[in-house]
C-alpha positions, 0 to 999 in steps of 0.5 A: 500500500503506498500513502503519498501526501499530496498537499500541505497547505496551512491546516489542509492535508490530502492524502493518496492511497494506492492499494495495488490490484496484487494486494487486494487479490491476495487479500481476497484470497485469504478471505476466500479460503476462510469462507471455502470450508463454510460455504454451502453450495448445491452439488458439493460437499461441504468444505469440498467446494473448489476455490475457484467455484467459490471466487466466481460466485463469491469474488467480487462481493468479498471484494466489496467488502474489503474496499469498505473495510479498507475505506472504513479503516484506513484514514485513521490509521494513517492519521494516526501514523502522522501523529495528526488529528482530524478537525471534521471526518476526513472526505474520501474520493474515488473513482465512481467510473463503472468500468473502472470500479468493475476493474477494482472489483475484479482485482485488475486495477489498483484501489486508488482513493483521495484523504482530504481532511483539515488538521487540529492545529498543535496547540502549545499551552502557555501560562495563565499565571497572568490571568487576572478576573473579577469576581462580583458577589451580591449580599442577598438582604432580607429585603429582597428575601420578603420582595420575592416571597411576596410576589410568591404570595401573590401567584397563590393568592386566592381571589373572591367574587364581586359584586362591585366595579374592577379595580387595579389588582382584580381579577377580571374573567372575560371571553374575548374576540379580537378583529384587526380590520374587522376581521377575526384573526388567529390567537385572538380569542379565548373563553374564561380567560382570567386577568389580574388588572395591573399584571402587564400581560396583555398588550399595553393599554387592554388592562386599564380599559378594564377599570370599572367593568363589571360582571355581565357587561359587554365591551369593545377595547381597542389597543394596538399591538407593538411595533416589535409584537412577534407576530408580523401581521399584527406588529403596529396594528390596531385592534378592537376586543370585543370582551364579555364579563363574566366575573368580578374578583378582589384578592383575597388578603395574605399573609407571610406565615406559616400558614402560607408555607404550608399552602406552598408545600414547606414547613414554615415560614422560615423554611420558605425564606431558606429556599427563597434565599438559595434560589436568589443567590443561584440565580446570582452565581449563574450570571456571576460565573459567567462574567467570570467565565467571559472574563477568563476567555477574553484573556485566552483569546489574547493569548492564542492566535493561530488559525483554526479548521475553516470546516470548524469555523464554517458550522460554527457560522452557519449556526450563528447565522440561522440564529440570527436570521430567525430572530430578524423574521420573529421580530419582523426587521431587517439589517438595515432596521439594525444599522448594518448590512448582511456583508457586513453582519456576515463578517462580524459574525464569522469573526465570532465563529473565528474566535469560538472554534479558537476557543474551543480548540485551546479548551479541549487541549487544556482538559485534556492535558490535565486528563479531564473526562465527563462521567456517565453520572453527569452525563445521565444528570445533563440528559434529564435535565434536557428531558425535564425541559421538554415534559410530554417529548421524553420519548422523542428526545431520548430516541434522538440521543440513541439514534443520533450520531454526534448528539451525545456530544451535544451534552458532553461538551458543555460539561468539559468546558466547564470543568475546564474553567473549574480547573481555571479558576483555580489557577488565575487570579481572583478578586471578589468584588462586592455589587448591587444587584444592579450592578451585577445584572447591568448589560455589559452588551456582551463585550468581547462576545460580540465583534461589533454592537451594530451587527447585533440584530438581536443583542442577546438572541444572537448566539453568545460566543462564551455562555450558556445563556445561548437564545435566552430571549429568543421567545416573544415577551407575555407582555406583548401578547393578548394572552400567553398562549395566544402569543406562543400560538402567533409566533410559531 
């Protein structure tokens, strides 16, 4: 077998591999004489079978399966001998002449076929002693603590009827139809469908049109729906409502007790604080780690410059891209709405691509050198909770991770990089800083992911270089719809 390198261009490699028809006839013979003994042929007894009857009926389908096998087999062990790794599945050519395939078959040609693959570049690391981050920690009060069990309080509340007018903070049940144009359009309806005045769920100016009904009244509101309402055909439009009272409710007075912890399914009041300050201060530690995640990246992109497998960078883009282009159709705008142009939208978004495959690639070396691996324990972890997002389509969604080819990747990689940044920040330099909540939660526009703000057509739709905070807003606000479901219903 001869193995030529024929090309050695930056990160491309392509290799020819001639395996010599004497070759591949004496392969065949070998196999031939281990099936001769096996074979059942009427009008021979078995094992009796000449090897010549045996390679007129059964020759070129072994012949088959060697060239697969060798086709199968061969590029990773060449890869292997010269010590490189392949960015993507190396791609096979050859010939797909009949004749000359006929010649292979028939062991009077040469097997010839064509390695085209892109290396892994070597990755030298170097020190992150001069890495450096901040890390902002937020005191949870006990204000804060109250705020929110209060809010909890209210979803639980209980409402009681009325004989009165609607005030702020009452519960009005109504059927609706909603007309633009005069005409009845989809996701605009609903029966028995409950409000609580003031909860900014409807589109804005529905709920204060709402003040001072009553049950059994009839009503037509008119609002128009936001500019930016997810639902193309009705973004900018006015609409008539024509409601119908059903009931009145006033809430029902509550109280932080024990007796509301208990209705919420805890022990005590105290308990429930417990909880409520654990969850505060999780939420907190996400977007806490992720700036420090952010900072520690930006650090590594300043440290490693070398050019990363175009097929790499290609996805990458293509997966970027197709984000941002359904966000520009959900939201109804163009790239010129953005300030920007798709040329140049397009190149500040493969620059992304660029920097993420980069990253990436000094990522896997990092854990790998430091022998870092994914248990099954956090694998089985990271598909429940895939499956948890997902209630009613576990079936579905655990037939897609056995049946498809790459998909476990899927969840192994975001569970190495982060056990990589764990090994990181036990390396760096890392200085708590003290901040208001304010402070921690500004938008910070995402420097270092985003190339440029103006070719962000949707700032945090776009898919984030670093994070997982990937397409956090990609769904339509409930404030700009009529009813949550009718939103869900309109922008699908």
């Amino acid at each position: 077998m001869q193995v030529t390198e024929t090309l050695a261009e930056g990160l491309k490699r392509e290799i020819k591999v001639v395996v010599p028809a004497k070759d591949m006839e004496q392969r065949m013979n070998e196999r031939l004489a281990e099936v001769k003994d096996k074979v059942r042929i009427n009008g021979f007894r078995p094992g009796k079978v000449p090897v010549a009857h045996v390679k007129k009926m059964y020759g070129k389908s072994i012949m088959a399966e060697l060239v697969n096998e060798i086709i199968r087999d061969k590029p990773s062990a060449i890869l292997s001998e010269r010590g490189e790794k392949s960015a993507t599945q190396p791609e096979i050519v050859m010939t797909e002449d009949e004749k000359e395939a006929e010649k292979i078959l028939s062991a009077q040609a040469d097997l010839e076929f064509t390695l085209s693959y892109e290396i892994i570049p070597a990755i030298e690391l170097k020190s992150v002693d001069g890495i450096k981050v901040t890390r902002e920690v937020v005191d949870v009060s006990d204000e804060e603590i109250n705020e929110q069990i209060e809010k909890i309080a209210e979803s639980a509340r209980t409402f009681e009827t009325k004989k009165g007018k609607a005030a702020e903070g009452d519960r009005v049940t109504m059927d609706y139809l909603g007309k633009v144009d005069g005409e009845a359009f989809d996701g605009g309806k609903d029966e028995d469908a409950e409000l609580v005045i003031g909860s900014n769920r409807f589109i804005p100016g529905f709920e204060a049109q709402l003040v001072g009904v009553k049950a059994g009244d009839e009503k037509v509101i008119t609002v128009t729906f936001p500019a930016d309402y997810p639902a193309a055909n009705l973004a900018g439009k006015e609409a008539t409502f024509d409601i119908t009272v059903k009931e009145v409710a006033s809430p029902a007075k509550t109280e932080i007790n024990d007796e509301l912890a208990t209705k919420l399914g805890v022990e005590s009041v105290e308990k429930l604080k417990e909880i409520v300050r654990g969850q505060i201060e999780s939420q907190y530690g996400n977007v806490t780690r992720q700036k420090v995640k952010r900072q520690i990246l930006d650090q590594l992109d300043a440290l490693y410059k070398f050019e990363s497998p175009s097929k790499l960078v290609d996805a990458e883009f293509e997966n970027i891209w197709r984000q941002i282009n359904t966000d520009l159709a959900q939201s109804g705008k163009t790239f010129a709405d953005e300030d920007t142009t798709e040329e140049a939208a397009r190149e500040e978004y493969r620059a992304l691509a660029e920097r993420r495959v980069r990253l990436g690639l000094v990522l896997s070396e990092i854990g790998e050198k430091a022998g870092i691996e994914v248990t099954e324990e956090e694998m089985q972890r990271s598909l429940f909770a895939q499956l948890q997002q997902f209630p009613g389509q576990e079936k579905q969604i655990l037939d897609f991770f056995r049946n498809t080819p790459g998909a476990a990747a899927s969840l192994r990689a975001p569970i190495f990089e982060e056990k990589v940044i764990d090994k990181l920040l036990a390396e760096v330099s890392v200085t708590d800083k003290k901040v208001t909540k304010e402070e921690l939660l500004a938008d910070d526009a995402e420097e270092g992911d985003k190339p440029a703000k103006k070719a962000a057509p949707k700032k945090k739709a776009a898919a984030k270089a670093d994070d997982a905070a990937e397409g956090e807003e990609a769904a339509p606000k409930k404030k700009a719809a009529p009813k949550k479901k009718a939103a869900e219903g309109d922008a699908e």
